[in-house]
Structures are given as C-alpha cells and as structure tokens.
MDTraj code that builds the backbone (N, CA, C; nanometers):
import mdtraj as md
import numpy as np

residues = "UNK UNK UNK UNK UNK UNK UNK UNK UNK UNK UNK UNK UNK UNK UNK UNK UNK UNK UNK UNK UNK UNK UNK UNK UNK UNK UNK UNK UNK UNK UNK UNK UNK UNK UNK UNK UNK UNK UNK UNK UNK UNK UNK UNK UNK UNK UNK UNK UNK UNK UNK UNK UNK UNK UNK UNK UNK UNK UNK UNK UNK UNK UNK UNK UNK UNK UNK UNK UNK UNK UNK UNK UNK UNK UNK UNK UNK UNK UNK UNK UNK UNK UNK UNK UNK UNK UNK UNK UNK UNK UNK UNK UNK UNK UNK UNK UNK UNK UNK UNK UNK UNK UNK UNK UNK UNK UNK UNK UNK UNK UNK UNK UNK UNK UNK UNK UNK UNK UNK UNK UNK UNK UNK UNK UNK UNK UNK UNK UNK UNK UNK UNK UNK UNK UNK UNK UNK UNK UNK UNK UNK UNK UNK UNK UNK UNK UNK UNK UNK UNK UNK UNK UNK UNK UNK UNK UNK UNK UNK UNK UNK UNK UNK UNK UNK UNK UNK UNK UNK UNK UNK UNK UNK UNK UNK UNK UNK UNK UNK UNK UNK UNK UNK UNK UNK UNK UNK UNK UNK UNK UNK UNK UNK UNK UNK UNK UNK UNK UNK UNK UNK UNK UNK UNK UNK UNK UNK UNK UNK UNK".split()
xyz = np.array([
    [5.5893, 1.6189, 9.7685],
    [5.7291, 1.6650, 9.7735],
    [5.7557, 1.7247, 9.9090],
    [5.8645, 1.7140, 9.9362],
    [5.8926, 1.7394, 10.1019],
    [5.9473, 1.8615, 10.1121],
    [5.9560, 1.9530, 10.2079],
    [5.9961, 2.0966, 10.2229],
    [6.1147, 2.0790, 10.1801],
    [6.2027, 1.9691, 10.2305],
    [6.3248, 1.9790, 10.1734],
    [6.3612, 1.9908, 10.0279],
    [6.2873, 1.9276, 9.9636],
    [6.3149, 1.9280, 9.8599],
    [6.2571, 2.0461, 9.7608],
    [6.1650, 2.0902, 9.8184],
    [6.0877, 2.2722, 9.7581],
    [6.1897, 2.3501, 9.7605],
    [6.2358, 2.3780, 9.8686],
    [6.3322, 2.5167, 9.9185],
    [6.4840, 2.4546, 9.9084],
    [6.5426, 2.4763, 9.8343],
    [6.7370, 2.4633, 9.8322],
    [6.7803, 2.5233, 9.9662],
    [6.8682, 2.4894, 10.0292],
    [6.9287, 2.5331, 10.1029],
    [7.0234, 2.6413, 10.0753],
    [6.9840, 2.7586, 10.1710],
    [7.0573, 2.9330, 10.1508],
    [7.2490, 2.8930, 10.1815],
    [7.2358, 2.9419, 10.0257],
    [7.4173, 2.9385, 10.0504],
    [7.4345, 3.0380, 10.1468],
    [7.5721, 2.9952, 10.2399],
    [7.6724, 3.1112, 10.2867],
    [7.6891, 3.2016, 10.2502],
    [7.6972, 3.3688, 10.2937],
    [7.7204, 3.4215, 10.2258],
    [7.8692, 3.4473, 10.2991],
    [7.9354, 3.4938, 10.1731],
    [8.1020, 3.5138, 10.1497],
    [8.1401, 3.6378, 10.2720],
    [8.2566, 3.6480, 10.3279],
    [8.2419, 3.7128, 10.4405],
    [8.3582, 3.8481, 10.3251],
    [8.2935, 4.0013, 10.3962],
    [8.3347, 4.1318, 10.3343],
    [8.3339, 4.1203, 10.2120],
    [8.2118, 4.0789, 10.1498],
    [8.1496, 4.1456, 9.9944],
    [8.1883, 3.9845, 9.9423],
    [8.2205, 3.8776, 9.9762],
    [8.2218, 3.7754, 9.9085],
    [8.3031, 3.7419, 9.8257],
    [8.4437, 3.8228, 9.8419],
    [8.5418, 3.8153, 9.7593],
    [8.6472, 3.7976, 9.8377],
    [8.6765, 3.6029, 9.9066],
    [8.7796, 3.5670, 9.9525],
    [8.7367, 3.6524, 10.1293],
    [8.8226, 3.5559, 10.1827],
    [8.8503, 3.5823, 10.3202],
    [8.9121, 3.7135, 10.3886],
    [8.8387, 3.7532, 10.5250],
    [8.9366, 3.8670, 10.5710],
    [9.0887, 3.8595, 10.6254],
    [9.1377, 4.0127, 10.5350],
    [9.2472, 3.9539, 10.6475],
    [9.2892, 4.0616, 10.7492],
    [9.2995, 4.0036, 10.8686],
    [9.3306, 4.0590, 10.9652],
    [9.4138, 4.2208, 10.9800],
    [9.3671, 4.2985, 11.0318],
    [9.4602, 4.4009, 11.0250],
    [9.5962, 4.3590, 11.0796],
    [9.6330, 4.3061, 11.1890],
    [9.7287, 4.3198, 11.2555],
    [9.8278, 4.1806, 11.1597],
    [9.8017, 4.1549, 11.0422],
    [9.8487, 4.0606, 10.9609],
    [9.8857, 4.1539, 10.8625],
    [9.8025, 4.3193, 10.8241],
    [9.8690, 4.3548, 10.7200],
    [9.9998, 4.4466, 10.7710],
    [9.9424, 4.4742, 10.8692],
    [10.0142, 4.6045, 10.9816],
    [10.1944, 4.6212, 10.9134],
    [10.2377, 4.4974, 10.9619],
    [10.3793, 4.4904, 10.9349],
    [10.4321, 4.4961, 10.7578],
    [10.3695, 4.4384, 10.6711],
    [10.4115, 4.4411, 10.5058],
    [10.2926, 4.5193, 10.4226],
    [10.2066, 4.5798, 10.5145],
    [10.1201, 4.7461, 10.3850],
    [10.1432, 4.8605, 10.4791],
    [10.2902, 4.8672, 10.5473],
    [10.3145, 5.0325, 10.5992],
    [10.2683, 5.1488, 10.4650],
    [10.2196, 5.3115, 10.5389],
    [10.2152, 5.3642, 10.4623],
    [10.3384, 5.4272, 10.4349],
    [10.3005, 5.4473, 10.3077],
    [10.4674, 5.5099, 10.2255],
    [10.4847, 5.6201, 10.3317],
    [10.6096, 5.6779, 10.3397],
    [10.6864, 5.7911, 10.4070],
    [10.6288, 5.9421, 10.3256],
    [10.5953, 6.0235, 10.3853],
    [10.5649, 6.1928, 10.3545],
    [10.7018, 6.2394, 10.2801],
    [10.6380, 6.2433, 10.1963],
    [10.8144, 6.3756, 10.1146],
    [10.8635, 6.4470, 10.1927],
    [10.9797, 6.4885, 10.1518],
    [11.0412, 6.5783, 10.2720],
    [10.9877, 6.7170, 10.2227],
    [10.9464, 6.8461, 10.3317],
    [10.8627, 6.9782, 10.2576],
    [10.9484, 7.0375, 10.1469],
    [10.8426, 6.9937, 10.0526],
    [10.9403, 7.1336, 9.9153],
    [10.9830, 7.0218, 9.8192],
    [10.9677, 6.8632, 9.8863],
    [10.9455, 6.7698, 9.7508],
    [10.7989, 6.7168, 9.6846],
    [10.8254, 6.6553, 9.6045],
    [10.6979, 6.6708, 9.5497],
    [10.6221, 6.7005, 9.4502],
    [10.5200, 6.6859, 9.4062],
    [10.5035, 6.8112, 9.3187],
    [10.5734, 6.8948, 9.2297],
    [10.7080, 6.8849, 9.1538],
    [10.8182, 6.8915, 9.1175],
    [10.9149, 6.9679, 9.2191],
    [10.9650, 6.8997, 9.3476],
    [11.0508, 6.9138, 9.3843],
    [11.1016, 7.0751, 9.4457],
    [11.0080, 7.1677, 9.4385],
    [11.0170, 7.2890, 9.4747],
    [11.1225, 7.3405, 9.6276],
    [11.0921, 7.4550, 9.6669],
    [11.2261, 7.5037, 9.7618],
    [11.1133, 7.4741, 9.8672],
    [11.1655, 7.5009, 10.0128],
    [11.1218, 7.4376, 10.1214],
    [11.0364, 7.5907, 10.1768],
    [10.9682, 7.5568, 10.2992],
    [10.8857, 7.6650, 10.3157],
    [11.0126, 7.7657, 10.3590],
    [11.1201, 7.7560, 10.4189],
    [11.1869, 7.8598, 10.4623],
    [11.2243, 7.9267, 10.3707],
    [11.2620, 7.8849, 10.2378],
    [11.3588, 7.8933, 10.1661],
    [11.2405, 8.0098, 10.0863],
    [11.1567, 7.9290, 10.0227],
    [11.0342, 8.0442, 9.9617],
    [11.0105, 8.1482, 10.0290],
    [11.0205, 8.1511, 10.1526],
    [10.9466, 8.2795, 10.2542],
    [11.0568, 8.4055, 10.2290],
    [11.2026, 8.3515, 10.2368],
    [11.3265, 8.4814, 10.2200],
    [11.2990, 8.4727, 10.0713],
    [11.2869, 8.4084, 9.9873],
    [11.2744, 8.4318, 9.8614],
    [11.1994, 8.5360, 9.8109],
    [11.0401, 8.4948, 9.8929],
    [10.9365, 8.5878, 9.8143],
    [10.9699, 8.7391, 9.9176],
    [11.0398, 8.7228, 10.0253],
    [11.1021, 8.8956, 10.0612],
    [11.1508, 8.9400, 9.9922],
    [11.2289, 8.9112, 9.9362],
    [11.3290, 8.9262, 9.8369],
    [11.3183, 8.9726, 9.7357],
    [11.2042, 8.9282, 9.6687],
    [11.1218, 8.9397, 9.5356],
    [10.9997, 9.0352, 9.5360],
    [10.9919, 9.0693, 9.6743],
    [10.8613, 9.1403, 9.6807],
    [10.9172, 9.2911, 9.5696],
    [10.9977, 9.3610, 9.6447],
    [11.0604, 9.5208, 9.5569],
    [11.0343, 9.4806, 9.3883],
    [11.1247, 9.3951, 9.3733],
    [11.0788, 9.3706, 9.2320],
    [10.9242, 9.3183, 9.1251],
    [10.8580, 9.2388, 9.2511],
    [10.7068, 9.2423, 9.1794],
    [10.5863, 9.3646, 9.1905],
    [10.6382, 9.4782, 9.3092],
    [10.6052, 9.5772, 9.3163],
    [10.6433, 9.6790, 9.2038],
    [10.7235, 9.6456, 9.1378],
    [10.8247, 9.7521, 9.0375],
    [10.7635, 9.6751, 8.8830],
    [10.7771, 9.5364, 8.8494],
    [10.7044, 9.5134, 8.7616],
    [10.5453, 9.4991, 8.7631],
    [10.4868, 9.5355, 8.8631],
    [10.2697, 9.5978, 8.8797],
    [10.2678, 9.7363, 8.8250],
    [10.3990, 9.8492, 8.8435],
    [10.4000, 9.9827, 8.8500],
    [10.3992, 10.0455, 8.9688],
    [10.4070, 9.9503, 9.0997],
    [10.4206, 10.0517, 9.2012],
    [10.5708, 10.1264, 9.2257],
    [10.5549, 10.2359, 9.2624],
    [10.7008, 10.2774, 9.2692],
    [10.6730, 10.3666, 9.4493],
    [10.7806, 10.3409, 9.5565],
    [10.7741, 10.3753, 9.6676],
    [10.8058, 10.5374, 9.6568],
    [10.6709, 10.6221, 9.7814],
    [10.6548, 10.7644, 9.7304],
    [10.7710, 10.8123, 9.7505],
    [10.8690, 10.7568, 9.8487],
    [11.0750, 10.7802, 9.8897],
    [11.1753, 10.7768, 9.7854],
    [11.0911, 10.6670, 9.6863],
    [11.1853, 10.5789, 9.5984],
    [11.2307, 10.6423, 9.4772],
    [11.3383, 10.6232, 9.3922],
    [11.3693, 10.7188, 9.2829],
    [11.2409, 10.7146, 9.1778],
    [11.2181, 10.8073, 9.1416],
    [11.0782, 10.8334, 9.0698],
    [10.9282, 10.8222, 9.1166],
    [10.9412, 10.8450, 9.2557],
    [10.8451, 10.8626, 9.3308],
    [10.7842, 10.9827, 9.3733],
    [10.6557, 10.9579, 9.4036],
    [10.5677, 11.0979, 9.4090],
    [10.6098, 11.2023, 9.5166],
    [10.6559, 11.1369, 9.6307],
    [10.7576, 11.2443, 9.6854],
    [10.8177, 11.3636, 9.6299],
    [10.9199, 11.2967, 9.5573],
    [11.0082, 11.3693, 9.4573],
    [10.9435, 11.4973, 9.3892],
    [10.7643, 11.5128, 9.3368],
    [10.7577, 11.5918, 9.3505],
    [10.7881, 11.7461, 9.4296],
    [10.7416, 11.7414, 9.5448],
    [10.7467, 11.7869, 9.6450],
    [10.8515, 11.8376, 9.6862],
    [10.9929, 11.7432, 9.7279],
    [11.0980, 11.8064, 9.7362],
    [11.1536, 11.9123, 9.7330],
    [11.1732, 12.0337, 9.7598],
    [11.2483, 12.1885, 9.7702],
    [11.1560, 12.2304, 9.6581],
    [11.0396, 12.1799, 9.6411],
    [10.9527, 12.2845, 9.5572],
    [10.8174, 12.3235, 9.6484],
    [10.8137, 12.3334, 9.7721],
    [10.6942, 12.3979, 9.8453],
    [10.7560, 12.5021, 9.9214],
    [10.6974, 12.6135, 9.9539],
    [10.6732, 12.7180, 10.0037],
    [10.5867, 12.6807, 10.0969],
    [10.6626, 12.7222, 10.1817],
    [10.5503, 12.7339, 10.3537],
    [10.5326, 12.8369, 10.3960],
    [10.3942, 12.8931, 10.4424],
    [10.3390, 13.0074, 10.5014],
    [10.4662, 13.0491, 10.5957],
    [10.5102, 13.1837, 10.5912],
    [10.5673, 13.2023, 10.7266],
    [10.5380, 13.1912, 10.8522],
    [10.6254, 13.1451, 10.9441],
    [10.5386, 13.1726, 11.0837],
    [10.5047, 13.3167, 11.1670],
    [10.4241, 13.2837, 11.2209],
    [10.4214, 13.4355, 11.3042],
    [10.4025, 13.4332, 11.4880],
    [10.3758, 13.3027, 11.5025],
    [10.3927, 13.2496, 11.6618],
    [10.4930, 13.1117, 11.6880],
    [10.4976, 13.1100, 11.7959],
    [10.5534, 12.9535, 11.8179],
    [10.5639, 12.8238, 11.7798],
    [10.3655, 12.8137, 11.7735],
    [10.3210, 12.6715, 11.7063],
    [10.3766, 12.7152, 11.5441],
    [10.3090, 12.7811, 11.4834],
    [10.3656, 12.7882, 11.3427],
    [10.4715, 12.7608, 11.3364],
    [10.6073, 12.8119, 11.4085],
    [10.7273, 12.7876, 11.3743],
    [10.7526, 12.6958, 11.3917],
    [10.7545, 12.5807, 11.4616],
    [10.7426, 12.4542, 11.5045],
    [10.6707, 12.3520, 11.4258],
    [10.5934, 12.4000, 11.3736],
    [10.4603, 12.3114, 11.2747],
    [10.5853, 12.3137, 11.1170],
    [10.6350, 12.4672, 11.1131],
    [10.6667, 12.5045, 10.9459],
    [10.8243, 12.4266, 10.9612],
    [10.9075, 12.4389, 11.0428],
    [11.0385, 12.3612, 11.1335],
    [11.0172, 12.1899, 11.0484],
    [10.9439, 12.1753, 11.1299],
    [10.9043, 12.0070, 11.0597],
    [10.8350, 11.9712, 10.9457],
    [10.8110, 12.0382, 10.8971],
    [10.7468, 12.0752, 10.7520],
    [10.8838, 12.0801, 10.6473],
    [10.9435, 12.1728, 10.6630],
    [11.0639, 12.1820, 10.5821],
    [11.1553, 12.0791, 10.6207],
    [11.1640, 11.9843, 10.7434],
    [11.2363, 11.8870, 10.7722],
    [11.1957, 11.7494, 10.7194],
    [11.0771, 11.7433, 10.6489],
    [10.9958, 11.6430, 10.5472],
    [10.9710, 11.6572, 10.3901],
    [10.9794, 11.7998, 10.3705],
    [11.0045, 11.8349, 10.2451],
    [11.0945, 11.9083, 10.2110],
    [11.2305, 11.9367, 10.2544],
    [11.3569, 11.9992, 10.2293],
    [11.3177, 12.2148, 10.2359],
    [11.4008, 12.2277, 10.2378],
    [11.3762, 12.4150, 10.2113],
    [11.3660, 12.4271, 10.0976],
    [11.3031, 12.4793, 10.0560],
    [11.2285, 12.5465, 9.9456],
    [11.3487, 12.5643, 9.8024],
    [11.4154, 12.5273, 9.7136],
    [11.4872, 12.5836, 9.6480],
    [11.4533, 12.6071, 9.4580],
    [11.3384, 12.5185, 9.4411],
    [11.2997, 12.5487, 9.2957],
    [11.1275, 12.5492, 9.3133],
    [11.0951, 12.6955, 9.3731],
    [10.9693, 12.6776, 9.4314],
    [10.9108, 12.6655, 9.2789],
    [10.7384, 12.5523, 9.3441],
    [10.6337, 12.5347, 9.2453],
    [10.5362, 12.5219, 9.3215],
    [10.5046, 12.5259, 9.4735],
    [10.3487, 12.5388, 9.5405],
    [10.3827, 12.5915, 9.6243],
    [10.2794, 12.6838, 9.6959],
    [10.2664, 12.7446, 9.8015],
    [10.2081, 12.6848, 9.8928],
    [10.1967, 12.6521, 10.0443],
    [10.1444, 12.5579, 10.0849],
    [10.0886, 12.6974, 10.2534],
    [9.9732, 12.7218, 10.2557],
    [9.9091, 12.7783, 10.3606],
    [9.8452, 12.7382, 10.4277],
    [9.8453, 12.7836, 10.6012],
    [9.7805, 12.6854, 10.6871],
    [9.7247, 12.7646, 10.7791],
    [9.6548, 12.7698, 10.8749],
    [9.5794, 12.8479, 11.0002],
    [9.5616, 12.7125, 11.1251],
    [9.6106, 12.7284, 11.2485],
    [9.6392, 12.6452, 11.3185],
    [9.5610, 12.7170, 11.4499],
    [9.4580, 12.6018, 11.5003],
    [9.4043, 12.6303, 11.6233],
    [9.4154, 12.5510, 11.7237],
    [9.4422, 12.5737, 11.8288],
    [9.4666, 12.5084, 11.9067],
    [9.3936, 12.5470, 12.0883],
    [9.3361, 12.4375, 12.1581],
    [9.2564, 12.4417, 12.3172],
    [9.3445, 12.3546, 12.4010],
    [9.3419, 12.4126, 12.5002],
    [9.3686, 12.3246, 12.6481],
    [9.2876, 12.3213, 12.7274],
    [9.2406, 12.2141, 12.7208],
    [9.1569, 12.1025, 12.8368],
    [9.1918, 12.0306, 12.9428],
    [9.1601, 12.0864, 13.0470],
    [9.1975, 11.9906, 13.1977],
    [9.1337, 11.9048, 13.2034],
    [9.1824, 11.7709, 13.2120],
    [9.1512, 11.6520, 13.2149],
    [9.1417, 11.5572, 13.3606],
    [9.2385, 11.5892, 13.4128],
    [9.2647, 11.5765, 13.5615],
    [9.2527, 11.6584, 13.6658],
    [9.1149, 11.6428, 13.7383],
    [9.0898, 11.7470, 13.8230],
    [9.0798, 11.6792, 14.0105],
    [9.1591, 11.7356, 14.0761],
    [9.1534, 11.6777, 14.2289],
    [9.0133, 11.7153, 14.3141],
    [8.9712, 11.6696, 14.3953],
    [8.8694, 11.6604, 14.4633],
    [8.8783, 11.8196, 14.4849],
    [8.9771, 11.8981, 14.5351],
    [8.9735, 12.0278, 14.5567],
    [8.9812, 12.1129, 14.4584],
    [8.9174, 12.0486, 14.3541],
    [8.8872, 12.1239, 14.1795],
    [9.0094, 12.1680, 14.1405],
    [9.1719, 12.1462, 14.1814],
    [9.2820, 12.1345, 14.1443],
    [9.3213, 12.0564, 13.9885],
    [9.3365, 12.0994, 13.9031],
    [9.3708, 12.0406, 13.7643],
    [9.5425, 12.0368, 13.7683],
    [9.5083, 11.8858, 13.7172],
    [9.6503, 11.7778, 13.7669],
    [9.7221, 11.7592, 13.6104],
    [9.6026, 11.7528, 13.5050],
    [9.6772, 11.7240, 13.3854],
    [9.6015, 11.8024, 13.2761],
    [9.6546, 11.8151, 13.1309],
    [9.5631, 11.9059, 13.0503],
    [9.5826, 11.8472, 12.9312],
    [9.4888, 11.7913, 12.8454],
    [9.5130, 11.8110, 12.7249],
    [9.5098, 11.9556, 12.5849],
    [9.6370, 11.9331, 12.5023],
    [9.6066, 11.9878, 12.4143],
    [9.6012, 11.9761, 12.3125],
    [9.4804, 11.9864, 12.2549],
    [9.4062, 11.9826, 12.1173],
    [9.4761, 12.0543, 12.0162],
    [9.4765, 12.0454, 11.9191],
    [9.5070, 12.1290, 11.7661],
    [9.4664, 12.0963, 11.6700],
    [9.4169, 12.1812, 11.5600],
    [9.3655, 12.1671, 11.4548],
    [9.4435, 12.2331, 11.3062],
    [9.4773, 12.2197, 11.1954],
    [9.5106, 12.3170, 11.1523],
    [9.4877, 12.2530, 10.9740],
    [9.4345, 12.3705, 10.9288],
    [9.3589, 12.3953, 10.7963],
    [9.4578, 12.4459, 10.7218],
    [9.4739, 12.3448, 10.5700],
    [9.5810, 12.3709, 10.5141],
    [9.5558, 12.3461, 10.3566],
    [9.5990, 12.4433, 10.2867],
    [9.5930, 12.4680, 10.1141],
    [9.6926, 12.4401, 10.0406],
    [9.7044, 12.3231, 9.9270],
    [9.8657, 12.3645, 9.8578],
    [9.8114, 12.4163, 9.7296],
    [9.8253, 12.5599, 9.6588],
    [9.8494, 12.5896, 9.5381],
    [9.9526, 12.5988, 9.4555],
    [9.9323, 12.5812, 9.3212],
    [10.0418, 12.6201, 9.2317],
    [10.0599, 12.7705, 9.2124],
    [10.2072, 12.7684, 9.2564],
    [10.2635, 12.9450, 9.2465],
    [10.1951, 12.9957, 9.1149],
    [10.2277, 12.8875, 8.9631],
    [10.2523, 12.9719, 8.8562],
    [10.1087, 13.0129, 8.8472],
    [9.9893, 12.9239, 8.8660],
    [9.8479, 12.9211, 8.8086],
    [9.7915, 12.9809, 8.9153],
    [9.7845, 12.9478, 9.0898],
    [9.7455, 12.9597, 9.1644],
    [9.6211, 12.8716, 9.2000],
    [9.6301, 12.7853, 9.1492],
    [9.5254, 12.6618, 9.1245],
    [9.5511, 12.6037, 9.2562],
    [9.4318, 12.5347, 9.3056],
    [9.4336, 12.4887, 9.4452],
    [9.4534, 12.3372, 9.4006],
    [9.5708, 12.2633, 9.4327],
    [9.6301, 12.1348, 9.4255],
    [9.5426, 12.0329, 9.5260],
    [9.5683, 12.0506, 9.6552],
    [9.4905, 11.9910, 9.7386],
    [9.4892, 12.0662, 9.8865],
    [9.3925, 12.0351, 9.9599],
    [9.3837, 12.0971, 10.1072],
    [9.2827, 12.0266, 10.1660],
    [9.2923, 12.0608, 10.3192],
    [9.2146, 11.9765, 10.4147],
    [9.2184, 12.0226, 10.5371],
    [9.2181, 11.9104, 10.6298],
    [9.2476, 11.9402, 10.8069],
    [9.2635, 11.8323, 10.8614],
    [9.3395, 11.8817, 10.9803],
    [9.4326, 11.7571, 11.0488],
    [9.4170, 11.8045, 11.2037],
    [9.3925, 11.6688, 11.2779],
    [9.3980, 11.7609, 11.4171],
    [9.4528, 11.6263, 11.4872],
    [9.5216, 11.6599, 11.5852],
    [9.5422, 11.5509, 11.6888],
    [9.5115, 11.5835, 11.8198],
    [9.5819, 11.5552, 11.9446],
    [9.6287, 11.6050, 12.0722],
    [9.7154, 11.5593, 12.1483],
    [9.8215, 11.6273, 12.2019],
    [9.9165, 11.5669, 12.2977],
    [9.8356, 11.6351, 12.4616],
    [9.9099, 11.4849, 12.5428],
    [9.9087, 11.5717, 12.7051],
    [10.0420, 11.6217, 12.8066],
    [9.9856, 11.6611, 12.8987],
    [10.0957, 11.7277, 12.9651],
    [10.0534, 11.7332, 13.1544],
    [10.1694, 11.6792, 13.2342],
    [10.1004, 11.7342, 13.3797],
    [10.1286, 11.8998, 13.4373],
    [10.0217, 11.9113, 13.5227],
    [9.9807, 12.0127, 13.5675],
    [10.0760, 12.0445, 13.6953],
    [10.1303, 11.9045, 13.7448],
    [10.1994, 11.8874, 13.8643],
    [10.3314, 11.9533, 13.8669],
    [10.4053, 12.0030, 13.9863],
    [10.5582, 12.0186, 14.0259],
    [10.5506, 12.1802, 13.9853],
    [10.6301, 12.2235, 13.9689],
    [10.6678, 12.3693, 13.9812],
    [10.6573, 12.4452, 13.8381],
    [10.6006, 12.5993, 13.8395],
    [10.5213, 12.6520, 13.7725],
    [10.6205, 12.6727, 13.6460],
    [10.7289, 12.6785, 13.6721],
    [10.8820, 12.6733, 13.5651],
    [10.8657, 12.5115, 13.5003],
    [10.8290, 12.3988, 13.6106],
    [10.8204, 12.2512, 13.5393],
    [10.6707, 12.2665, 13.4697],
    [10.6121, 12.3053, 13.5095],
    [10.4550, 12.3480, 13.3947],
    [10.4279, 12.3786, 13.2710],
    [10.5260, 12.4975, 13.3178],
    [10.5375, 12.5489, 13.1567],
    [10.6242, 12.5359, 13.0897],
    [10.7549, 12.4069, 13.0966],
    [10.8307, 12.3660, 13.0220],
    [10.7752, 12.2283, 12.9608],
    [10.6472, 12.1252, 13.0542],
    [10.5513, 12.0578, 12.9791],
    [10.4731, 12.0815, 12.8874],
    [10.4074, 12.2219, 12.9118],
    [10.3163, 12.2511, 12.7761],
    [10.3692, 12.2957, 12.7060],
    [10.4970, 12.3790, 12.6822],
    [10.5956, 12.3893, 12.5847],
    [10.6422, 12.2718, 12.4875],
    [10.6839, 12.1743, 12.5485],
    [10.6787, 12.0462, 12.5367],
    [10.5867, 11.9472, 12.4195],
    [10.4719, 11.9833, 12.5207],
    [10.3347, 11.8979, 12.4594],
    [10.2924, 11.9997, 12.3292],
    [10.2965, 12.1082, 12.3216],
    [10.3066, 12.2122, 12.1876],
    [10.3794, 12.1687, 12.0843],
    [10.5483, 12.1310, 12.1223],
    [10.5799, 12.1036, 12.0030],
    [10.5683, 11.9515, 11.9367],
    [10.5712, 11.8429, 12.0356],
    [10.4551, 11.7702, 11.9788],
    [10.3863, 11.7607, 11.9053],
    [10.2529, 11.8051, 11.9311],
    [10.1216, 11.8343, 11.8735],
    [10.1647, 11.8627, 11.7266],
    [10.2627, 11.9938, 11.7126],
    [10.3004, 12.0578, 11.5846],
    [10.3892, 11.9646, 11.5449],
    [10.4629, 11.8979, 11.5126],
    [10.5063, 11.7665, 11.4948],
    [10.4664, 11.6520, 11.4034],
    [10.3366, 11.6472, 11.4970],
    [10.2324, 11.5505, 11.4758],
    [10.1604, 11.5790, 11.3419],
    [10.0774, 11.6427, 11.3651],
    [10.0277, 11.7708, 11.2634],
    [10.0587, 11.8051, 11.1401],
    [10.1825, 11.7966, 11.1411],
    [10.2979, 11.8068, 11.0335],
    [10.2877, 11.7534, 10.9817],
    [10.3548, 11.6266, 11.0155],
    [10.3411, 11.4526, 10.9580],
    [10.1850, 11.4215, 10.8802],
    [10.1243, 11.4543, 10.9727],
    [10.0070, 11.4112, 10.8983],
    [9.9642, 11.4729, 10.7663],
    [9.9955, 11.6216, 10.7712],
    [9.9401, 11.7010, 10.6001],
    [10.0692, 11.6416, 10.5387],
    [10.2002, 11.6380, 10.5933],
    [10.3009, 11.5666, 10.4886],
    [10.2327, 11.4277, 10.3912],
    [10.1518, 11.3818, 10.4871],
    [10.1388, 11.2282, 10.4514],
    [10.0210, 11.2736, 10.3601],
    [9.9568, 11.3271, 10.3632],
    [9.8230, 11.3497, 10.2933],
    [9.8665, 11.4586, 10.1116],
    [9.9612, 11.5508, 10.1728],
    [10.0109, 11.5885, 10.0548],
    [10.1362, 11.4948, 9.9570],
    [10.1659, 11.3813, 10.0016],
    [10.2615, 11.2952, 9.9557],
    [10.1635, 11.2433, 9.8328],
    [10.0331, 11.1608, 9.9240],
    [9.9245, 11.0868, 9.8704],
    [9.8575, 11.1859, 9.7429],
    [9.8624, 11.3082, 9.7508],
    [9.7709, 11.3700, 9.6230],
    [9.8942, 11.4127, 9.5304],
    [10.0008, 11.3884, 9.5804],
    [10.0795, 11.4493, 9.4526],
    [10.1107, 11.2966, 9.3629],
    [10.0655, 11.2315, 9.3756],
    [10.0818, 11.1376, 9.2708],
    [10.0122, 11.1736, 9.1562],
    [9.9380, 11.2504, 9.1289],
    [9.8631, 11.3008, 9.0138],
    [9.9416, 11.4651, 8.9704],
    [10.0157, 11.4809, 9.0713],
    [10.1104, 11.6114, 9.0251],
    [10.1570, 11.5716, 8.8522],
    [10.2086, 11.7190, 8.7517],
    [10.2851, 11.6587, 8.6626],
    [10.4017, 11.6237, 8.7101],
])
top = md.Topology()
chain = top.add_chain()
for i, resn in enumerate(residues, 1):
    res = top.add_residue(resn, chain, resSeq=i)
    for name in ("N", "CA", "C"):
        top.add_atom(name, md.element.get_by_symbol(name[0]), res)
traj = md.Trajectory(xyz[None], top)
C-alpha cells in the first residue's frame, strides 16, 4: 500500500474557529456602528441629570439631617439654646477679662434666666520674636492661656471645664504711642479668640445638658 493511500490527506482548517469566512473589519465598520451613549440621567430608569441631583441633594441635605436626628447647635431646638441668657460670667477685674467676658456674652447673650456659672483665670506672656542684629526686638508674640469651669448655680455641680490657649502678634516698630496701640490690639484678639474657642467647646458638652 502506498503512503498515499495510508495517510488521508489533512483537511483545511476553517479560517477564525471554522465557522464560515472572515469578515473584514472595514466591511463591518459602516452597518455594526456602536449604539449611541444615553444622554446623562437616562437609563437605568431615566433618572435626573448630574446637575440636577447635585442642587437636589443640597437641598435635601437639612432635611436628611433632621430625619437621622441631627438638629444644628444654632437651630430651633438646638444645644445652643441651652446656653442662651442662662450663663453667668466671672466678673472682670483687668482688661483681658473684660474683653475675653465682652465676647463671651456676645456668643451667649447677657445673662437673664441664670442656670450656670461659668469661671475662668487667664494667663497670658509676651515673646519677642523678632530681634535685629543690635538685639533690637522688632515683633512680639502674645501667648494666652485661660482655664475655665461651667457649674450649675442650683447644685453647683461641675458641668464641664478645660483650657484654651492661642496667640496673636504684634510689631515692635514706629512710635511708642503706635506700640502700644498694637499690643492693645493683639490683646483683644487673643481674648476674642479664646472666647470662641470655650464657646465652641461649651456648645459641644451641653448637648447632654437637660
């Protein structure tokens, strides 16, 4: 028997998996375009567009804050509201105090149905910061610290307390009248500052007030 006739001759094999002929890309190019992109916000059932959702969910924010239980410490029934014309502030007896207690009552109203007493001790350094080759001090910082208690008048129970410190600066430069109308200046600042901050810290613990 002859080789030819041992071994069959190897079929062709079928070109891309053997199922029919290729066809050319540039043959499908023109009649299998891909479909067109939805326009944004169709789709998916047809929803609002990204602009449209973005003022929406602003919009909606107050109210999903209000149905979680948050309520803003400003806002009617907010922990603020404690606070309001019911603190007592240490009297002052210097400058910074008066200035510190000034903005104190300008964050929590004057006192008119007192329920805490609120006491503080305020320290305060000046540091030259800027010094000229001829050991001349050009600028100064000043530091402050001040330690502060709120109790309840009726019990005398200590509510909350802490400490707060910042620093403002001031130049050293121009005339001894412009000097000391800067650190005058940078004083009430500081007390200002200071302020704000036990405001913010006593805002935060009176949420557990009754």
């Amino acid at each position: 028997m002859s080789s030819s006739d041992s071994n069959p001759p190897t079929p062709a094999l079928p070109h891309s998996g053997g199922k029919g002929s290729v066809v050319p890309v540039a043959a499908r190019s023109a009649s299998h375009e891909a479909p067109p992109s939805p326009p944004v916000g169709e789709g998916c059932g047809g929803g609002p567009s990204g602009a449209q959702l973005s003022r929406r969910s602003i919009l909606l924010v107050p109210l999903a804050l209000a149905a979680c239980g948050f309520t803003p410490a400003y806002g009617p029934g907010g922990s603020a509201g404690k606070l309001t014309e019911t603190v007592w502030v240490q009297d002052p007896t210097d400058r910074n105090a008066f200035d510190l207690v000034e903005r104190l009552e300008e964050r929590l109203g004057r006192p008119e149905a007192i329920r805490y007493d609120l006491a503080y001790t305020i320290t305060t350094e000046t540091v030259g910061v800027g010094i000229t080759t001829d050991n001349k001090i050009t600028r100064y910082d000043l530091k402050g610290v001040v330690d502060y208690a709120l109790t309840e008048r009726a019990t005398g129970a200590r509510i909350t307390g802490g400490r707060v410190q910042s620093f403002t600066a001031y130049s050293a430069t121009g005339s001894t009248v412009a000097q000391l109308a800067a650190e005058e200046d940078a004083a009430l600042r500081l007390m200002r500052i200071l302020a704000d901050q036990i405001v913010a810290r006593l805002i935060a613990a009176s949420a557990s007030l009754p």
